[in-house]
N, C-alpha and C positions, 0 to 999 in steps of 0.2 A: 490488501487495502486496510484491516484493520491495523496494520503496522504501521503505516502513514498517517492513520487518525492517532496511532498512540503520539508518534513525536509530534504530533502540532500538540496535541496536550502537553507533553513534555516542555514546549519552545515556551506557552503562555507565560506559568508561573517561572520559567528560566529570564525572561525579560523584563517582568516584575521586580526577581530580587536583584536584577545584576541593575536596574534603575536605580537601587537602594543604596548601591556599594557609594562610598564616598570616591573613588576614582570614578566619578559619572563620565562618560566618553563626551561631554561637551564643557565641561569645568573648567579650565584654560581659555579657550573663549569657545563664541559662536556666531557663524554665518552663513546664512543659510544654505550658499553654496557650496557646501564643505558634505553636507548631504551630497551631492551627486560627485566628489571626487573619489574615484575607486579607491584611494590608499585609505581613507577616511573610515573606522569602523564606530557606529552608529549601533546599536540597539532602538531597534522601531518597526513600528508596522505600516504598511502600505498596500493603497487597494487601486486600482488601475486599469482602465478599460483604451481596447486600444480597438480601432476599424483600421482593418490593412484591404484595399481593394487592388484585387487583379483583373487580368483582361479576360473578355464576354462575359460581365459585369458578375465575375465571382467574387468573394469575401467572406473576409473573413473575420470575426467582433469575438475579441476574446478579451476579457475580462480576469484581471490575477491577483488573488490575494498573497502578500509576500507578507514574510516574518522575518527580523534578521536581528543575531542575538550575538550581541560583542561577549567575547569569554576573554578577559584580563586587558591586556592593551596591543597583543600581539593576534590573537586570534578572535576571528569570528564565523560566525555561519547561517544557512539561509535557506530555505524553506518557501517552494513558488506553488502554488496550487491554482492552475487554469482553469473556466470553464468558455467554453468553446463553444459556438456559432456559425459553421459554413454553410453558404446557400447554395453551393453545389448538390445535387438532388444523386442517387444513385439508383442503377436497376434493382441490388437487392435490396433497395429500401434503409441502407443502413441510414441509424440515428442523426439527423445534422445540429443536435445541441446537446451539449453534458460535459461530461468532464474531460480534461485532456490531460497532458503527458506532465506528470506531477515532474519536479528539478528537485532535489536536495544538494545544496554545495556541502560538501563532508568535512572540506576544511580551507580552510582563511589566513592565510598566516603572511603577517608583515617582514618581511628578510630584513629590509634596510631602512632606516629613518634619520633622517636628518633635517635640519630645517629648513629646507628648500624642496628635498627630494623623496621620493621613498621609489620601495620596488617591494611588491608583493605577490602572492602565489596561490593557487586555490585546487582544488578537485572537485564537479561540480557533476552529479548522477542526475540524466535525464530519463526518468521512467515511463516502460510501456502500459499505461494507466488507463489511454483515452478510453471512452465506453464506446467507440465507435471507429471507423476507420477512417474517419471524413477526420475524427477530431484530433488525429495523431499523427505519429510517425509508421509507428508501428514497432517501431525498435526504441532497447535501452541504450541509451549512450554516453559514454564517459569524455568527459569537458576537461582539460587543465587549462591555466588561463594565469598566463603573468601577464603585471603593468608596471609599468615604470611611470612614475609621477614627478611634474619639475616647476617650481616656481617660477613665472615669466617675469611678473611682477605684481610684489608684496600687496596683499589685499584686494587687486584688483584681477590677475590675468592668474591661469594655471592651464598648464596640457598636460595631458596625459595618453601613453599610446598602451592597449590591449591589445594582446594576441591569444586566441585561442583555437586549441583544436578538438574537433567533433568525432569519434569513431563510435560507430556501431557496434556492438557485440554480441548480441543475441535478440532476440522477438521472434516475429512472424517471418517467416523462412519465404515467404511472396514476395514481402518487400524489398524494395531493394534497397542495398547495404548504404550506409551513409559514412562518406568519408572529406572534412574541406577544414581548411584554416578562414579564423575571421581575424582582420586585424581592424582597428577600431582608432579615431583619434578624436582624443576629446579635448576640446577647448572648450573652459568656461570661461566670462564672463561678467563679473560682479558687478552690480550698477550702486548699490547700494546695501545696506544688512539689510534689506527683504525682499530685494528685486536683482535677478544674477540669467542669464539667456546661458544656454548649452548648446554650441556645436558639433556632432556628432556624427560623422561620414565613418562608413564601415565599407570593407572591402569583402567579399567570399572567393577561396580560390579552392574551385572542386574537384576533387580527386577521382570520382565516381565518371564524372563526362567531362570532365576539364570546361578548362577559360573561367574566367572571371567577373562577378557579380557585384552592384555597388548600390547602396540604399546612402539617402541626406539626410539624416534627423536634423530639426532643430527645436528647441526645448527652452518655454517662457515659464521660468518660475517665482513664486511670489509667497515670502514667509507674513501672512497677518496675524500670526503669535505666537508665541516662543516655541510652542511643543508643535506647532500644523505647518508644515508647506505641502503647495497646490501648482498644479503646473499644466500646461496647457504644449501639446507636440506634435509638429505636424512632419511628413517626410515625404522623401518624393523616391522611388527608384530610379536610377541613371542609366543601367543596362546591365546587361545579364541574364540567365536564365534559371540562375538557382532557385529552386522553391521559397526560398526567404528573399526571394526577391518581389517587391510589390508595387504596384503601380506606384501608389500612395497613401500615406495613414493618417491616420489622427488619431491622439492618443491624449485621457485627460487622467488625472491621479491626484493624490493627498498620500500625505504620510506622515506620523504621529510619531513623534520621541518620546521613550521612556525616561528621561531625566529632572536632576532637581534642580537645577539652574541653568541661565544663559545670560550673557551680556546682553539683551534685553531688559531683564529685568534689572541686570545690575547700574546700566546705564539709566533706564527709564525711571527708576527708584531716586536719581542720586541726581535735586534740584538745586 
């Protein structure tokens, strides 16, 4: 634990000076929806509280502060620290609120850029952190995760599809092991530079008991100043059995850029 609290000290003043660098990760232009494009590397913070509700009214309200620090214009990385809330009760009494399974993505890295497209890569450690067993997995597990990103149309539409896969590799020797691919497609949206919706259907296909799991996000977001967007997310689950599978959520968040300009200001300044 004390290693984990060392790098979030490490990430603070790492997103501070990389703000200061004159290649700011939003210099070229900005809109707001360029935040939720995965190829997109951002330097910023964000805080986010989401209720996922399952059946015989359990739930779950998990709240995550996330750090994410662009290193040059090819790499970046990212730092998730849950804390966690199920109202499932248990015999031994374990905890049902505290901390849960910390993420650190170890590495970000853009393969391909073009001006329409990109295709990017990541490694992403999910740690066995929870303080309780309600609030975890129970297991550490290693994520890899490419996207491929493509221009529908200029300024207004983008898709992009995620895949990744989850394997367990060691914890609590009780649990049982975790093994599934998620594939993800995301369609943004733009309405205008401050108002842009996110479509967001994820598929689960699990290795552990087989068949296949499917959750709906969709995702209202709204920039009211250069450095803040705020977004409001509700989801439905469709069918399946996976543990990430949820009735339904709602999910509300902000998150704050580190940089020193934006077409915002450049355009708002210039009468």
């Amino acid at each position: 634990m004390k290693e984990l609290l060392f790098i979030v000290i490490l990430l603070i003043p790492a997103a501070i000076s990389n703000a200061q660098a004159k290649a700011d990760s939003l210099r070229r232009k900005q809109s707001g929806a360029e935040a939720d494009d995965p190829s997109m590397f951002f330097t910023r913070a964000e805080v986010f509280t989401e209720l996922q509700h399952y059946s015989h009214d359990v739930y779950l309200d998990i709240t995550t502060l996330r750090a994410i620090v662009k290193l040059g214009n090819r790499f970046t990385t990212r730092l998730d620290i849950p804390v966690v809330h199920n109202s499932l009760s248990s015999e031994a009494g374990y905890k049902q609120s505290g901390l849960g399974d910390i993420s650190f993505r170890l590495l970000g890295y853009k393969f391909i850029e073009t001006p329409k497209s990109a295709v990017t890569g990541s490694i992403e450690i999910s740690l066995n952190t929870a303080q309780s067993p309600l609030l975890g997995t129970g297991k550490n597990i290693v994520i890899p995760v490419v996207t491929y990103t493509v221009v529908v149309k200029p300024k207004k539409i983008l898709l992009a599809f995620a895949l990744q896969q989850a394997n367990s590799f060691s914890g609590d020797e009780i649990r049982e092991d975790i093994s599934f691919s998620k594939l993800q497609v995301i369609l943004i949206n733009t309405w205008s530079r401050r108002m842009w919706t996110v479509l967001a259907p994820e598929w689960y296909f699990d290795y552990v008991h087989g068949g296949v799991s499917m959750n709906a996000p969709i995702r209202l977001a709204y920039a009211p100043a250069p450095r803040i967007n705020l977004w409001v997310q509700s989801g439905a689950g469709v069918f399946g059995n996976l543990k990430a599978r949820y009735d339904w959520s709602l999910n509300v968040g902000c998150r704050y850029f580190f940089m020193r300009n934006s077409v915002f200001y450049k355009k708002e300044n210039i009468k």
